[in-house]
C-alpha positions as CSV (number, residue, x, y, z in Angstrom):
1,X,-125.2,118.3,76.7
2,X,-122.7,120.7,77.6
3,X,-120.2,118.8,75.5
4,X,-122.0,118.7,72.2
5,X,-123.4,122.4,72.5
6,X,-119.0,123.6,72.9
7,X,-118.5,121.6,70.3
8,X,-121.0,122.8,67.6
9,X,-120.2,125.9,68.7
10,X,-117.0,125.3,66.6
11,X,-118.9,126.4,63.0
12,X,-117.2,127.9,60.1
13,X,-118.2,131.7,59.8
14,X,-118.1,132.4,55.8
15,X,-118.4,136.3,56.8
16,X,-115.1,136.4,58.6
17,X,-112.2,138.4,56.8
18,X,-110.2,135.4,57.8
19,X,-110.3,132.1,55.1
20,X,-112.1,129.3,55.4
21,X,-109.3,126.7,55.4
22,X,-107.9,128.6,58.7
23,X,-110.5,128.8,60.2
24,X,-111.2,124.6,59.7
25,X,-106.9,124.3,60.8
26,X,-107.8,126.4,64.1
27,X,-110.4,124.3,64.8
28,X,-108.9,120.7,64.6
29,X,-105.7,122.4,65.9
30,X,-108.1,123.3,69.5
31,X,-109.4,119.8,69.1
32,X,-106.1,117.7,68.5
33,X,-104.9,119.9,71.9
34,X,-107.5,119.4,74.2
35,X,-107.4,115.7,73.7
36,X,-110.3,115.1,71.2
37,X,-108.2,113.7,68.8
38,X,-106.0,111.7,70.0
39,X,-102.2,110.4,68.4
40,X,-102.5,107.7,65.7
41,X,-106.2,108.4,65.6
42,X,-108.1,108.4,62.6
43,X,-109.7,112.0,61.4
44,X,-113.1,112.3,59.7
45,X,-113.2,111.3,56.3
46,X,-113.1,114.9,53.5
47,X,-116.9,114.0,53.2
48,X,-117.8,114.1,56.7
49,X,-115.9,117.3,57.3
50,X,-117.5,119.0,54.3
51,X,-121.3,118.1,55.5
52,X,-120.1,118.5,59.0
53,X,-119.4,122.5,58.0
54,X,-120.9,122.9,55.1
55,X,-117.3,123.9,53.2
56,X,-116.1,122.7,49.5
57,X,-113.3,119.7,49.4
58,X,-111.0,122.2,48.2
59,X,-111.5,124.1,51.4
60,X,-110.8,120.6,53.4
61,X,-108.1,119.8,51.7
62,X,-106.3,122.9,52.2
63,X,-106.9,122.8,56.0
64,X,-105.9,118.9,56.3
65,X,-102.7,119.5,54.0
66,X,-101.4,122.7,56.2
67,X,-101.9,120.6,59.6
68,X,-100.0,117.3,57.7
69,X,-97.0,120.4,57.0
70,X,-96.9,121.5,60.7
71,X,-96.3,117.8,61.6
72,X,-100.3,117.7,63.5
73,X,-101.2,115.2,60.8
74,X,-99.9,112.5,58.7
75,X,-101.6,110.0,56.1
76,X,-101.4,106.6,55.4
77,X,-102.0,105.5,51.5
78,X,-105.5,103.9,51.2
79,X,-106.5,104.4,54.9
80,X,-106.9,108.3,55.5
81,X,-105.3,110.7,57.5
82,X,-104.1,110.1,61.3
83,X,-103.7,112.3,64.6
84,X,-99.4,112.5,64.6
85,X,-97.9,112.0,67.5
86,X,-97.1,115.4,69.7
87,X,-93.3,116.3,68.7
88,X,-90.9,116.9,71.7
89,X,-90.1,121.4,70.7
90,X,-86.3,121.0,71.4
91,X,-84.9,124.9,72.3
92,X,-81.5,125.3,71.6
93,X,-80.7,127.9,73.5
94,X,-79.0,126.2,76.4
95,X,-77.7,122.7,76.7
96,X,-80.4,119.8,76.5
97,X,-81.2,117.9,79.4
98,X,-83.6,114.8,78.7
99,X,-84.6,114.3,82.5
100,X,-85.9,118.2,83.1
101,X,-87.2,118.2,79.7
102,X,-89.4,115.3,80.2
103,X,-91.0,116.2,83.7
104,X,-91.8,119.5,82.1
105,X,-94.0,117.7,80.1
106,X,-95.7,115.6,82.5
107,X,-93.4,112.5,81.5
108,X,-91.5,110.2,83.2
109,X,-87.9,109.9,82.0
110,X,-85.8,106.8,82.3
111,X,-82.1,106.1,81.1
112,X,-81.3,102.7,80.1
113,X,-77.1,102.5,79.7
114,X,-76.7,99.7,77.2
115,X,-72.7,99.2,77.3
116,X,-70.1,101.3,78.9
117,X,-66.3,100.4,77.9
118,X,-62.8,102.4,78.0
119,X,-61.5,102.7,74.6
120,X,-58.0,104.3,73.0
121,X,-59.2,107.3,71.5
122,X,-59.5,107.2,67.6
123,X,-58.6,109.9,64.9
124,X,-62.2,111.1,64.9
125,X,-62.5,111.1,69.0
126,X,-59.5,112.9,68.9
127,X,-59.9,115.4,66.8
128,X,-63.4,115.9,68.8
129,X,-61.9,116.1,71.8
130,X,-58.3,117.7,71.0
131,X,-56.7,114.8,72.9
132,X,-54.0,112.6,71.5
133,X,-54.8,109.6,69.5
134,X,-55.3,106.6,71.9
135,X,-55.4,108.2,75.1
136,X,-58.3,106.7,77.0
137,X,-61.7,107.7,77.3
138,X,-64.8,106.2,78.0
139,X,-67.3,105.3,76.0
140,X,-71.2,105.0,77.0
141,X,-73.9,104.3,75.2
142,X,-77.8,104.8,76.1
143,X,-81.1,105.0,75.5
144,X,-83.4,107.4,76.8
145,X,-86.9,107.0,76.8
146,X,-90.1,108.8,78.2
147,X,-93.1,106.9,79.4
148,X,-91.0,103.5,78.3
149,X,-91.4,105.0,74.7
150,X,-87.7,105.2,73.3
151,X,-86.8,109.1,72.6
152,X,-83.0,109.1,72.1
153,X,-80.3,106.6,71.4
154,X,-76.4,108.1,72.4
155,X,-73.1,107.2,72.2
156,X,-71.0,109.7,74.7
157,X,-67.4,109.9,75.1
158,X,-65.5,111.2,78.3
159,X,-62.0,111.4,78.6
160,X,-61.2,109.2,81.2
161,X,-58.8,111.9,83.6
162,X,-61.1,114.5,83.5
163,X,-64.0,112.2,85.2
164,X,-62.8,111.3,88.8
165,X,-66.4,109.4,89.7
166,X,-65.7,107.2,86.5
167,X,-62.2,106.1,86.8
168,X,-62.6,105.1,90.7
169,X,-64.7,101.9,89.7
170,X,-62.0,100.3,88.5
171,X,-63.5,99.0,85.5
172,X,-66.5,97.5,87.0
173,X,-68.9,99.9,86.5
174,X,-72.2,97.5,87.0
175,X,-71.4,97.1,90.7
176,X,-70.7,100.4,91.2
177,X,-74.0,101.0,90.1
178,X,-75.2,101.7,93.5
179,X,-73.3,104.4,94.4
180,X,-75.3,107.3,93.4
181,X,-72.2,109.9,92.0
182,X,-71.8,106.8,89.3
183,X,-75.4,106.6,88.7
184,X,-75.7,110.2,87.7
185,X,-72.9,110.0,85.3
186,X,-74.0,106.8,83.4
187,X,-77.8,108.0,83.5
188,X,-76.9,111.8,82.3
189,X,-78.5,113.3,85.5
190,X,-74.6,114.9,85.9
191,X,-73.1,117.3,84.2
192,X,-69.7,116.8,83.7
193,X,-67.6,120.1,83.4
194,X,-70.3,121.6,80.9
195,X,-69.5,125.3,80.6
196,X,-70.7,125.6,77.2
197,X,-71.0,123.2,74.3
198,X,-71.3,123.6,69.9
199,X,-74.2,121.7,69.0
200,X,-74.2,120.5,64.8
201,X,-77.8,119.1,63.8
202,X,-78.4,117.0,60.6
203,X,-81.5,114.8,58.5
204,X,-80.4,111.3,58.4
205,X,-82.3,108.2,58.6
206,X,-82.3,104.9,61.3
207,X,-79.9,102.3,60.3
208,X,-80.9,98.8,61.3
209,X,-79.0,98.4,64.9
210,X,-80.4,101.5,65.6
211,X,-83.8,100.8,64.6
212,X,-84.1,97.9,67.4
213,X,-83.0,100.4,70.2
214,X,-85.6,103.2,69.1
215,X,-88.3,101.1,68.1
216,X,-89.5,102.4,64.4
217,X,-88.6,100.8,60.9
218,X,-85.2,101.0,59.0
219,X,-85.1,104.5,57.4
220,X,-87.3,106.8,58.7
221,X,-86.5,109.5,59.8
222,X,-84.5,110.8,62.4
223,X,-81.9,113.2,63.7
224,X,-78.1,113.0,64.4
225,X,-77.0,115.1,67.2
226,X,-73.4,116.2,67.2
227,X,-72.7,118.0,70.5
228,X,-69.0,118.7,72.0
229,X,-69.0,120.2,75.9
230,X,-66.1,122.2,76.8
231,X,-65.3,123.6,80.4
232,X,-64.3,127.1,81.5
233,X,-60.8,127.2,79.8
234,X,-62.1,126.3,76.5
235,X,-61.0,122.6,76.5
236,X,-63.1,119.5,75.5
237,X,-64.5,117.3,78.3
238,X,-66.8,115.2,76.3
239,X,-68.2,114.2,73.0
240,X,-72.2,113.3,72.3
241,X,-73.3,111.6,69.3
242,X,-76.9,111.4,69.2
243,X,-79.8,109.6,66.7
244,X,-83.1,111.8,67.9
245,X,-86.7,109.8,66.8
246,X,-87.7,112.6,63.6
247,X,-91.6,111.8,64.5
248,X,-90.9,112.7,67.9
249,X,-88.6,116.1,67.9
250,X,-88.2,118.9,65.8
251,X,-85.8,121.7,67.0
252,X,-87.1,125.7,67.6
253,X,-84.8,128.6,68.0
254,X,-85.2,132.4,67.9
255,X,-83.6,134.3,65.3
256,X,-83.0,138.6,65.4
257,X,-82.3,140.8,63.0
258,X,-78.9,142.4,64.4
259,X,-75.9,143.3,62.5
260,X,-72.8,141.4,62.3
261,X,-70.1,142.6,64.9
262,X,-67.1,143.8,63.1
């Protein structure tokens, strides 16, 4: 009884100064927070929320279509409007790391390292990482994933002097596996030489190899993650390029309002 009497509590009040389509958003805000709704769930019907708080369609309609904007919602042609899954609030203030991240949010992380290879360093991975063309550097790819549902899929490139842990397996990195130092590396639980890092963030959509990995259909959309680390005298010691699920991230930062240095 307790239950139902908290949540008809939750009644439009048409004498507030504040609107009436606010006041509906706050409330299936509270409720999509504390768990009533839950992700991929369906919402009540327009009708049922009009008779529910006795408010006009328009009024509904303007609620629903802000929460569908701020990424709480989403709608599916001829079926109704669904619960959207809760987006991962990336800060870029420092540099990202997946495993704290994660266990900040009650998640379990996991890192599954789907090839690792040394390569001779190409134009473009040169130019990232101000080394000359076809020096060696390794090359890692991975998938990270929280709960087992895939977050991230990353291609990162180390030049292969400036990781000692790497270059002392010889090349066969799967039995070195045990040894924990080599772990860390391969899963990303080490951070290689990273002083500071320039981070570029672009819209882009999943391309079919990378759809299997991440688990969602051919073009929708996602992130690409362009990060270089540098160490403490300025030089490059690794290149990230990263394809971030769109329905499970969007990236926050704080702006000010202070003038240019001259």
């Amino acid at each position: 009884m307790m239950e139902e009497k908290e949540f008809n509590s939750m009644v439009i009040d048409k004498k507030s100064p504040v609107a009436a389509y606010k006041q509906l958003k706050d409330i299936i805000y509270r409720k999509i927070k504390d768990g009533e709704f839950r992700p991929h769930e369906m919402m009540p019907s327009e009708a049922e929320l009009c008779k529910q708080y006795n408010i006009s369609r328009t009024t509904v309609r303007l609620a629903l279509r802000k929460l569908i904007d701020d990424g709480l919602l989403y709608t599916i042609k001829g079926k109704g409007t669904f619960v959207a899954e809760p987006k991962i609030d990336q800060i870029m203030i420092k540099i990202p790391d997946f495993y704290e991240d994660m266990a900040e949010r009650g998640l379990k992380p996991d890192v599954k390292v789907l090839d690792i290879k040394i390569i001779e360093a190409s134009q473009l991975i040169s130019e990232k990482l101000m080394i000359p063309l076809n020096e060696k550097v390794f090359r890692i790819k991975r998938l990270f994933l929280a709960d087992n549902k895939p977050y991230i899929l990353e291609k990162k490139f180390i030049v292969c002097r400036d990781c000692r842990i790497l270059s002392s397996c010889s090349g066969n990195f799967s039995y070195n596996l045990e040894n924990n130092e080599v772990f860390d590396v391969l899963a990303g639980k080490c951070h290689i030489c990273r002083e500071y890092a320039d981070v570029s963030i672009e819209a882009t959509t999943i391309r079919p190899h990378e759809s299997k990995y991440l688990n969602v259909p051919v073009g929708s959309v996602a992130f690409y993650v362009d990060m270089v680390a540098y160490k403490k005298d300025d030089t490059p010691c690794g290149w990230i390029a990263s394809v971030m699920r769109g329905d499970l991230y969007r990236f926050r930062t704080r702006v000010f309002n202070y003038p240019l240095a001259k």
